[in-house]
N, C-alpha and C positions, 0 to 999 in steps of 0.2 A: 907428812906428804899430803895427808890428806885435807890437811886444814890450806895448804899451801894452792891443792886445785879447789878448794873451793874460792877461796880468795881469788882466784885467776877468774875463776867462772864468774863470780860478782860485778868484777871489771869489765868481763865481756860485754855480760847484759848490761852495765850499765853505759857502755861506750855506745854498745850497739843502740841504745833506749835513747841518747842525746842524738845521737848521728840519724836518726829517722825524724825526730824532732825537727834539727838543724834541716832536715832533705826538705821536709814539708814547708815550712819558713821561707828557704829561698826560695821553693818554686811559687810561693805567694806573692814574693817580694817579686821577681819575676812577673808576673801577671799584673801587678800592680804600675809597676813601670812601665810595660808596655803599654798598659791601657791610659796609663795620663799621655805618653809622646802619641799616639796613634788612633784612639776612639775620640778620647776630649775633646780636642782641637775642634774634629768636625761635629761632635754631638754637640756642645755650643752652639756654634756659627750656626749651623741650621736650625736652631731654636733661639737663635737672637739675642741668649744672651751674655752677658759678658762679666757677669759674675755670678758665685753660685755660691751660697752661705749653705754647711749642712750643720746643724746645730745637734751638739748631745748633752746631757747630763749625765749626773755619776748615777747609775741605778735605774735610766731610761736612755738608751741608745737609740740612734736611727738605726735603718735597718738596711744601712749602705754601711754602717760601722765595720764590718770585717773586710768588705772591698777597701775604705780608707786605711786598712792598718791598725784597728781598733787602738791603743794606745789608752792612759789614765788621765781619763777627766777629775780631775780635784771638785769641783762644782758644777762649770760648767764651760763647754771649750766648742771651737768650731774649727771646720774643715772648709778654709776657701780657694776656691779656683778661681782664678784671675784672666781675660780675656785682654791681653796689653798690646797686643799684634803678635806678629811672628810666627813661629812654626808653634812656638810653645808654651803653653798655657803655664801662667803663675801657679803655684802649687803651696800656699802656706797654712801653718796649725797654731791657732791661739787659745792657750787653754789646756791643750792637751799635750803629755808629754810621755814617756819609759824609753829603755831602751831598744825594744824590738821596734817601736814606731820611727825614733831616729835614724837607728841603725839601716833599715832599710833603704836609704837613698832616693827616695818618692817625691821630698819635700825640698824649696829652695829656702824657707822661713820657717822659724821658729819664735812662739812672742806669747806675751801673756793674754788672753780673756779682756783684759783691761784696756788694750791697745783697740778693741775693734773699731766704736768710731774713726778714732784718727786713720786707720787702717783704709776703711771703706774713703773716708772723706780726702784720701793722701788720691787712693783710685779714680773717684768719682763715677761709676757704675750707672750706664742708662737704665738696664735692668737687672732687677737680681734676683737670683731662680732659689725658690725655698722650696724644701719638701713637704708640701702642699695636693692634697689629690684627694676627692671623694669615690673617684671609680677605682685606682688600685692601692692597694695597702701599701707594698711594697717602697712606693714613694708620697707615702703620707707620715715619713717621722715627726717632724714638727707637730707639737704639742701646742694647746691653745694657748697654755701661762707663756710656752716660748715663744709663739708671734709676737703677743703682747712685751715681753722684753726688749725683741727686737724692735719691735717700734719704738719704745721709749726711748733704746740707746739710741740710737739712729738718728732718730727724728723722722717727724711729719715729710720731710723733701724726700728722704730715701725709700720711707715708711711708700710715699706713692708708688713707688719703684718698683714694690716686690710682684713679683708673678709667678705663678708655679711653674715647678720645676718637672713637673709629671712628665712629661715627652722627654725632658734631657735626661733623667733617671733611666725611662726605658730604654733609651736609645745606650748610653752608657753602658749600661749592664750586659743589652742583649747582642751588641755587638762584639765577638769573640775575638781576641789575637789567639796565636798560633799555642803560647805558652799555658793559657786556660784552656784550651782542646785538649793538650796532651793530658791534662787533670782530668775532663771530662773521661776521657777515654778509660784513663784506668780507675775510676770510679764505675765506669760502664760494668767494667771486666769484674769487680769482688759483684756487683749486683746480680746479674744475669748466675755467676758461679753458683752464690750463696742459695740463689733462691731455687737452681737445679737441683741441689744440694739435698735443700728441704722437701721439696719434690720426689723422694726418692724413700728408698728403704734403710739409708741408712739415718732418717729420720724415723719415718712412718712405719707402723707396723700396725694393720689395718685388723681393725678388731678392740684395737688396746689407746693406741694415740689418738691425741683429740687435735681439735683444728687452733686452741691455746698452745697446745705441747707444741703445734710447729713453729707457731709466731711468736715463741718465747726460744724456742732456737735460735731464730733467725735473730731476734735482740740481743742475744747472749755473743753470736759471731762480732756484731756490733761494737760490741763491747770488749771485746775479745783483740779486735782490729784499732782501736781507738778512734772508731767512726759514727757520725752521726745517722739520723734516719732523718728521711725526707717528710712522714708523715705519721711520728708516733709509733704505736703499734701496726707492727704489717696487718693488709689486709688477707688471711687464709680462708676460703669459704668456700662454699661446695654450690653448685648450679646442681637444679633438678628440671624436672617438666613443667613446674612452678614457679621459677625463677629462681632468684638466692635463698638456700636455706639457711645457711648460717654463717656468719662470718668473724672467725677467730676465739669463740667460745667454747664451752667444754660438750659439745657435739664430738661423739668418737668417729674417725673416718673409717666408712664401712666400702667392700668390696662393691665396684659395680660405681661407684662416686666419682664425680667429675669437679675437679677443685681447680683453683684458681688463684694466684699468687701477686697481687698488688700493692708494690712497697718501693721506695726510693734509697740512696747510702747516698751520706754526705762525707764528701772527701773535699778538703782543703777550701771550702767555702763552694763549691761545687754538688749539685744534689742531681740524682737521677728520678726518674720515674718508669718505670718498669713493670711487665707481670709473664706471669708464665701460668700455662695447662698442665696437667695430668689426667692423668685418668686411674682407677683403681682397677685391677685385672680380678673377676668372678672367678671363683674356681672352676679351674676347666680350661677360661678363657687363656690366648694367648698373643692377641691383638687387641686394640679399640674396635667394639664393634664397628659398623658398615657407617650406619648411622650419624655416628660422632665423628666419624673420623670423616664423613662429606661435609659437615656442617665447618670442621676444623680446616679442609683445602677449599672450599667457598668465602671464609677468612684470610684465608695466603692471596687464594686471588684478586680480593677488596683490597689489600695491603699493595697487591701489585700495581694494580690501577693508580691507590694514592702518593706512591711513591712516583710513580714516572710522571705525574701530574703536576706537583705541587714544582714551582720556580721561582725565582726571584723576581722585582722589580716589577711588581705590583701588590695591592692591598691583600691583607692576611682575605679580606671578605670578597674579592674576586677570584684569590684561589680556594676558596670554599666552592662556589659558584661552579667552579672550572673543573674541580673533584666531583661534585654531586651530579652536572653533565656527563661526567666521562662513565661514572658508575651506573649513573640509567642507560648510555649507548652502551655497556658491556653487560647490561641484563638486570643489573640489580634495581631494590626499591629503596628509593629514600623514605626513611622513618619520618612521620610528622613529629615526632614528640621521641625524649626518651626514655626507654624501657615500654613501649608503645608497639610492637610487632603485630602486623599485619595476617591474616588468612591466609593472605597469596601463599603462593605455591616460590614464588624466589623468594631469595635471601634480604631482609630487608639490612638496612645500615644507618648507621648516624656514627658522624663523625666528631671526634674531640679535639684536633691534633694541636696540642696545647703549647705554648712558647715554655722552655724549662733551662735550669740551671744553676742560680742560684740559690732557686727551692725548686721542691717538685712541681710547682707551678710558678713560671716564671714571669715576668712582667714587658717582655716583647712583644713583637707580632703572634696572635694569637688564633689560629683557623678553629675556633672552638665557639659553639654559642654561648656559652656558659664568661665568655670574655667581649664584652658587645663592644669594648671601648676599642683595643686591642684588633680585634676585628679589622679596624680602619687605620693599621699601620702597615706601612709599608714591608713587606718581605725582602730582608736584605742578605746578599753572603755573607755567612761567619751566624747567622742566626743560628738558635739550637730550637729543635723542637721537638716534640715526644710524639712520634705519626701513634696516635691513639683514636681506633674506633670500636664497635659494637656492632656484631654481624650477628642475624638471627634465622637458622635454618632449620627448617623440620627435619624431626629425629621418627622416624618409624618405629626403633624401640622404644618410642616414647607419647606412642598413639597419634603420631604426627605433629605433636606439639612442638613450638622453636627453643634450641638451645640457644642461648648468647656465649659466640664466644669474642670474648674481649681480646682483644693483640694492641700489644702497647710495645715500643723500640725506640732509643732515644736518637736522634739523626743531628746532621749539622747541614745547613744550605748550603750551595755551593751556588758557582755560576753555572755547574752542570742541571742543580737539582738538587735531590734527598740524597744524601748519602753517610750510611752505617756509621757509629762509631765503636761498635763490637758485633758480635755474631749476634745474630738477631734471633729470636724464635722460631725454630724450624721445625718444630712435631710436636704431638703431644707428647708430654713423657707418661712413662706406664710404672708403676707402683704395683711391687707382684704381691 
């Protein structure tokens, strides 16, 4: 009997173990088809061009690879989009083959690596868009030996052709359908959970655990979840009246410490960017002091202003412009510089609110100085962005020195504005 449930139970797990598998695949396959009938079309045409070569090797992928369908390059294979008229972009792969890449229904062609002249020369292609970019990584796969290939195959006439593809990468990526929302969203939901999680006492035990102990937690749920991280090792670190004292090393967290949790979960080619507060409770204590906890709602209020702020249909660098007005007519001080806080007596700020997705930092519109190219794209609905800033207010229990408290929450445009894609950070949490 009993050999008979264990057998039963093996089947379970393993049906259970394909059927999450098979879950995550479709809804990829899903996102993938939406975005060739309904991004493509127009991210093309508004970047003029009408064909777009993404070139891979076996052991060097681009880094659009998992949006295409990833698939087995034998040497070396490309993903081309075809601009022929009509509603629908050509969709062929040369070079690359398996069956999860077929299987999914993305592509109208299939052909060898060897076809591509004939291929291009059957097209005849005014311009052809390579990934090509010295300001973002993201859309810089193309490797120096592969330009050089492609010229050779090509030739000189098409060779004049090529133009980067940097703006239709972004534009492709950062424009969301419906089907990659719902991904985002419950990648929202394990990050936000995990990192309250860690946050908490049934991680921490103050005295004993160290700010490794936590970010090797939080790796382990990772792992645990069969999910990737947006940026390595979480960031766990403790803010003092000196700034960051330590971040995710073997520092033991002690009563009285003000920590901070900055980390991303990659779910189904989707990555968040996130953080969360705590605070540790003194013996005795049974709230955040006064102090921390005005420095913590003069943060909610900065987040209120750049949420009702930020709208579509103008430049990521006008609605910087539009936020950093709106927070000096509601009291606050714009930071020249950052980690740079001021004497004044208000809260000073500087803002990040960075384009995210298919990494913790994503390659869209980008309200972030740290993004200068980005900066100058237009804000569209269906964009994602991470409303991330830095608010610095004096702590009395801490001789009047400014706390930084960082709030980061992943959002999606709308034609309303910012809006949520999980609960967002609403208190410190307290660690007794």
């Amino acid at each position: 009997m009993r050999i008979l449930l264990a057998f039963f139970m093996l089947l379970l797990s393993t049906s259970s173990f394909s059927q999450e598998a098979m879950r995550r695949w479709r809804k990829m396959n899903q996102v993938r088809n939406d975005k060739f009938d309904l991004v493509l079309p127009e991210a093309m045409r508004e970047n003029n061009i009408d064909m777009w070569i993404i070139m891979n090797r076996e052991g060097n992928f681009d880094p659009l690879y998992p949006d295409m369908g990833e698939g087995y390059v034998g040497s070396v294979g490309y993903y081309i989009f075809t601009d022929r008229g009509g509603e629908r972009i050509e969709r062929s792969v040369l070079g690359i083959d398996g069956y999860l890449l077929e299987e999914g229904g993305a592509y109208d062609y299939f052909g060898s690596a060897s076809e591509l002249k004939a291929f291009v020369e059957a097209r005849d292609p005014k311009k052809i868009g390579l990934n090509m970019s010295k300001n973002i990584g993201g859309a810089d796969g193309l490797s120096h030996s592969g330009y050089l290939e492609l010229a050779e195959v090509l030739g000189k006439k098409y060779e004049q052709r090529f133009v980067s593809a940097e703006k239709l990468a972004s534009d492709f990526r950062s424009r969301r359908v419906a089907s990659e929302i719902a991904i985002y969203g419950e990648a929202g939901e394990l990050s936000y959970t995990l990192a309250e999680r860690a946050l908490s006492n049934e991680v921490i035990t103050p005295g004993v655990t160290t700010l490794e102990d936590v970010a090797w937690w939080m790796k382990e749920q990772l792992f645990k979840n069969n999910l990737e991280s947006s940026f390595g090792m979480p960031s766990v670190y403790v803010t003092g009246p000196d700034g960051i004292a330590a971040t995710s090393t073997d520092r033991i967290i002690q009563r009285g410490d003000v920590l901070f949790i900055d980390w991303g979960v990659g779910l189904m080619n989707m990555y968040t960017d996130m953080k969360r507060m705590a605070y540790v409770l003194k013996e005795g204590e049974t709230a955040v002091p006064p102090g921390i906890q005005n420095a913590f709602e003069q943060a909610v209020k900065v987040r209120d202003v750049v949420k009702k702020t930020i709208k579509p249909g103008v430049t990521a660098q006008k609605a910087e412009d539009a936020v950093y007005d709106a927070l000096t007519a509601a009291g606050f001080n714009k930071m020249a510089g950052f980690n740079k806080p001021t004497e004044l007596d208000k809260t000073d700020v500087i803002i990040g609110c960075h384009s995210v997705g298919n990494w913790g930092h994503g390659i869209g519109p980008s309200i972030a100085f740290f993004n200068p190219v980005q900066l100058g794209y237009e804000i569209k609905p269906s964009n994602l962005l991470s409303i991330e800033f830095f608010a610095y207010t004096k702590v009395p229990e801490w001789g009047g020195k400014k706390l930084r408290v960082a709030l980061e929450d992943d959002a999606i445009i709308t034609a309303r504005g910012v809006e949520w894609l999980y609960p967002i950070n609403p208190r410190v949490l307290l660690i007794k």
